[in-house]
N, C-alpha and C positions, 0 to 999 in steps of 0.2 A: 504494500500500500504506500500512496504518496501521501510523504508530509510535510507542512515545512512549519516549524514552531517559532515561536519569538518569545523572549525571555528577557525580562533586562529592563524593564519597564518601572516607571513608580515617580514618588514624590520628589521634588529636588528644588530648592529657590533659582531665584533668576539669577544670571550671570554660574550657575554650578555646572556640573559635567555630568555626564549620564553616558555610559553604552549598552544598546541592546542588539542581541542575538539571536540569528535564524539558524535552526539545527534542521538540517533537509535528510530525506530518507527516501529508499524506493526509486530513486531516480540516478540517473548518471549526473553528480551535482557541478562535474568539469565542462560540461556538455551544455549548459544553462547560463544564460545572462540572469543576474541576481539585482534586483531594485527595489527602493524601497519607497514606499507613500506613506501618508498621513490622511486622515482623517477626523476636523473636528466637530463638535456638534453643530445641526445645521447647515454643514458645507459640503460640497463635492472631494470627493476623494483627489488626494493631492500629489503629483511627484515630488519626491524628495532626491531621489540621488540613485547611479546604474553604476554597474559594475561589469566589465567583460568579463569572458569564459575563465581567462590567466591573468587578470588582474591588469592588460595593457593600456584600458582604456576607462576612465572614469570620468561621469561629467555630475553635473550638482545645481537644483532649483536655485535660482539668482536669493532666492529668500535665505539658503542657506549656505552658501557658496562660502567659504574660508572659515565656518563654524564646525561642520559635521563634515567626517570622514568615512567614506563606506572601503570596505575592505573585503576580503574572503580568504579563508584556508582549507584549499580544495581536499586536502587530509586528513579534516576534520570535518570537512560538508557541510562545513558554518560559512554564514557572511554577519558582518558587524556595522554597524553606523555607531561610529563614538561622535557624540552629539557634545559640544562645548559653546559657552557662552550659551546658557538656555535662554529663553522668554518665553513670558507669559503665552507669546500666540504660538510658538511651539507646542503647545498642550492640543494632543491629539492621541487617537489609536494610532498606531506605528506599525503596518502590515506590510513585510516582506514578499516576493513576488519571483516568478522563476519561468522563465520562457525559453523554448529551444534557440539557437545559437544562426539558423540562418532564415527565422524573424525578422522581416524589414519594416514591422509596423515603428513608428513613434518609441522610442522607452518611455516617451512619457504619456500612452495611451493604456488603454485598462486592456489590451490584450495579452494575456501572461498565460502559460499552461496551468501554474498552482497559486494560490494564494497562502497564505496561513490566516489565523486569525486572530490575530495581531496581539498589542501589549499596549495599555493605556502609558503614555507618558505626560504629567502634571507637573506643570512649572507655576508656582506661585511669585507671585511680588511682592 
């Protein structure tokens, strides 16, 4: 069975640091572009940030661009977004994403083969 988990999620003030993890399973997870959205109350699901198959290529929502870093260790069949310099609109579910490799849609479209479902992350002020 496919899965993909996110762990990592929780309470933190603004300006703090926070990283959360996607544990994928059932899949060839070297095989798969890994990206991650957000979602907060009220709004459309949002890109956050992609990652290629071997880590070549990485690009990042302008909203978070030099804060959050997404990363993967294909030998461990994890990907990570360590999130820094939080804020309050940062506060969303945080759902990892996993799509096959020759995918010409958008990364930043809702078309992904698996979803997880996701990890609340709350930034207060």
């Amino acid at each position: 069975q496919v899965q993909l988990v996110e762990s990592g999620g929780g309470l933190v003030q603004a300006g703090g640091s926070l990283r959360v993890s996607c544990a994928a399973s059932g899949f060839i997870f070297s095989s798969y572009r890994l990206s991650w959205f957000r979602q907060a109350p009220g709004k459309e699901r949002e890109f956050v940030a992609t990652i290629g198959a071997f880590s070549v290529t990485t690009s990042y929502a302008d909203s978070v661009k030099g804060r959050f870093t997404i990363s993967r260790d294909n030998a461990k069949n994890t990907a990570y977004l360590q999130m820094n310099t939080l804020r309050p609109e940062d506060t969303a579910v945080y759902y990892c994403a996993a799509r096959y490799i020759n995918s010409r849609s958008r990364v930043s479209s809702y078309e992904y083969d698996y979803w997880g479902q996701g990890t609340q992350v709350t930034v207060s002020s």
